[in-house]
C-alpha positions in Angstrom: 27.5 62.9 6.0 28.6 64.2 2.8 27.0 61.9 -0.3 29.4 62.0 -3.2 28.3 60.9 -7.0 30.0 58.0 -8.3 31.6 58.0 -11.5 30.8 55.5 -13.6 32.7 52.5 -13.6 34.2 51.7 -17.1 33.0 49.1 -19.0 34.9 46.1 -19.3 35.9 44.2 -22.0 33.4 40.8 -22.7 35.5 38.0 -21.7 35.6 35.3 -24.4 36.2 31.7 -23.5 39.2 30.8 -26.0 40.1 27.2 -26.9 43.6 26.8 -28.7 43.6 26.0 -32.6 44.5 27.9 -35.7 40.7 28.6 -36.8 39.2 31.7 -35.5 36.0 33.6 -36.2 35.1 37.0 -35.8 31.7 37.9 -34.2 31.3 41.6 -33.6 34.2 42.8 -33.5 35.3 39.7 -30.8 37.6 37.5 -32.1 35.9 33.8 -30.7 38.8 30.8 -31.3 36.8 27.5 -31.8 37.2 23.9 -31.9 35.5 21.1 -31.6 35.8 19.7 -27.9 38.6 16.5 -28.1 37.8 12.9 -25.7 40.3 10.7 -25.2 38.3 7.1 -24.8 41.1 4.6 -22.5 40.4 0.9 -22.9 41.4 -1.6 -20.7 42.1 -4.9 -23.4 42.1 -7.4 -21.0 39.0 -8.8 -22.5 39.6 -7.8 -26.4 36.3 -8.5 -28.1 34.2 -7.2 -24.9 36.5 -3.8 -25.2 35.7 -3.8 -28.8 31.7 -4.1 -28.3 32.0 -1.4 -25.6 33.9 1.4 -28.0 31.4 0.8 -30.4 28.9 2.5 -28.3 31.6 5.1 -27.1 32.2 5.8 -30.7 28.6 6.2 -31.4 27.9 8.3 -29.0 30.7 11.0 -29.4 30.5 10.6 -32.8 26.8 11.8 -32.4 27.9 15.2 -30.1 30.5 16.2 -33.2 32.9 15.7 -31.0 37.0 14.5 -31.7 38.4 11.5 -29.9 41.6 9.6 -29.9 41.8 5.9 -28.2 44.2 4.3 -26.6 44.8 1.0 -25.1 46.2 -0.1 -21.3 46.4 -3.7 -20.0 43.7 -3.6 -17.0 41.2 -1.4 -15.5 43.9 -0.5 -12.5 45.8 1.6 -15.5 43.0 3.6 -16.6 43.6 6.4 -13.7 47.2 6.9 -14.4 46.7 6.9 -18.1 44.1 9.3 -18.0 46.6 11.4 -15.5 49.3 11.1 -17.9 47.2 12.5 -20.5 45.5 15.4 -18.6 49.1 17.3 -19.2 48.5 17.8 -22.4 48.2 21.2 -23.5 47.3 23.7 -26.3 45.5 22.2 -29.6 45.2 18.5 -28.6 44.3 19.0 -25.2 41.4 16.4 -23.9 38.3 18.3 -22.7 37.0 14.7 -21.5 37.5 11.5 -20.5 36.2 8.0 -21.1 37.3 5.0 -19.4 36.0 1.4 -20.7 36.6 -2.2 -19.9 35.1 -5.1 -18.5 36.0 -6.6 -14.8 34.7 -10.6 -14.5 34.3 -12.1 -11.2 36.8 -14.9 -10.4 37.5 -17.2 -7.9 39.3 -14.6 -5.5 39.2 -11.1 -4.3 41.3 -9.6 -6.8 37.7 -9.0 -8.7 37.1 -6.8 -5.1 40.5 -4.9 -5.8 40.4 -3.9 -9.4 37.0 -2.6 -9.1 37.0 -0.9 -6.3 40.7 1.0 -6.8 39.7 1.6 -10.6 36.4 3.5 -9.7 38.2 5.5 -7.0 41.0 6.8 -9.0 38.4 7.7 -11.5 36.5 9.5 -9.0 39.5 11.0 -7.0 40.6 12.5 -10.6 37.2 13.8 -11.4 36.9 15.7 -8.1 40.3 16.6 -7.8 41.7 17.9 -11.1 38.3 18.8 -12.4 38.0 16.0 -15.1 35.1 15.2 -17.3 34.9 11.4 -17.0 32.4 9.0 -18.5 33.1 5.4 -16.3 32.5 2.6 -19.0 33.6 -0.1 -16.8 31.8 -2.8 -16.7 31.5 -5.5 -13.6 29.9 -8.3 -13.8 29.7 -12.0 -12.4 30.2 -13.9 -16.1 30.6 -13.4 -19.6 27.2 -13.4 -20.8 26.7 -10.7 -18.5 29.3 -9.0 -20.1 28.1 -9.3 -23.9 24.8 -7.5 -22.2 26.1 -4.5 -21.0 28.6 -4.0 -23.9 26.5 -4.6 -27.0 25.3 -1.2 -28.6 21.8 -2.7 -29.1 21.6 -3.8 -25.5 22.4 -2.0 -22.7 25.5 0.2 -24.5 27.1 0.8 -21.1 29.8 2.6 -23.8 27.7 4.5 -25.1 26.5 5.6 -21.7 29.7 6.5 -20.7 30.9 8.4 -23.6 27.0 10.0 -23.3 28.4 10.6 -19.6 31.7 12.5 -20.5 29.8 14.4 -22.8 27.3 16.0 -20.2 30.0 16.4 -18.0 31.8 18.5 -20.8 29.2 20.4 -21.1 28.3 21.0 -17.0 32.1 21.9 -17.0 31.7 24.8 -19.6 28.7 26.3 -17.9 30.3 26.8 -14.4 33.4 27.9 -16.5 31.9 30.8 -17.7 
């Protein structure tokens, strides 16, 4: 058996993580583009003032990680999935690095209650898991409206703010196995 020295191998280049925007800095001699990591925050206005209370705490919350967000309103909680798949194609600069989904489901007198919830928490999850989304589920279910006010209220239980918190972990989970 013959025993041969290996050359070494070459060094290769650091690999940089880049996000697309104009601003760059250079640490180095690597040239690091940065920006600030962009939610988008879906409401479902079915119940206006309720969606209100509950992006309040969303805003908070995102507003306290530095982070960009735009917002944008759908009828129901059965259209936040396909909004959030609609705007998961969007590329370069204003691409969304996460997520946040808010709203409020009531309990009526039939099973639609049943339906929304359900189909709106699985399309959540089936977009998480399948296309990789960071996705902070703000929507709320309850039996009345009093329940409602509880969960939504920033000085209560801020289930906004828990979401956007949510997103924001996730964000930040997704970067480290990224790297």
């Amino acid at each position: 058996m013959v025993s041969r020295a290996r050359k070494p191998a070459a060094k290769k280049p650091a690999k940089v993580k880049k996000f697309a925007t104009s601003k760059s800095q250079v640490m180095g001699g690597l040239s690091i583009d940065i920006r600030k990591p962009r939610v988008l925050i879906v409401e479902a206005r079915f119940y206006e003032d309720i969606a209100d209370a509950l992006f309040e705490g969303a805003k908070a919350a995102i507003d306290a990680s530095d982070f960009d967000y735009d917002r944008i309103d759908v009828p129901g909680a059965l259209e936040i999935p396909a909004a959030i798949r609609f705007a998961m194609n969007r590329k370069g600069e204003r691409a969304y690095d996460g997520f946040v989904a808010l709203g409020c489901v009531i309990r009526g007198e039939t099973a639609h209650f049943d339906v929304v919830i359900n189909e709106s928490a699985r399309g959540l999850q089936q977009l998480a898991i399948e296309h990789q989304l960071a996705i902070g589920n703000g929507i709320i279910t309850v039996e009345n409206e009093e329940q409602a006010w509880d969960r939504a209220r920033k000085d209560r239980q801020d289930k906004g703010g828990q979401a956007a918190l949510a997103c924001v972990a996730m964000i930040g989970l997704k970067q480290l196995f990224s790297i």
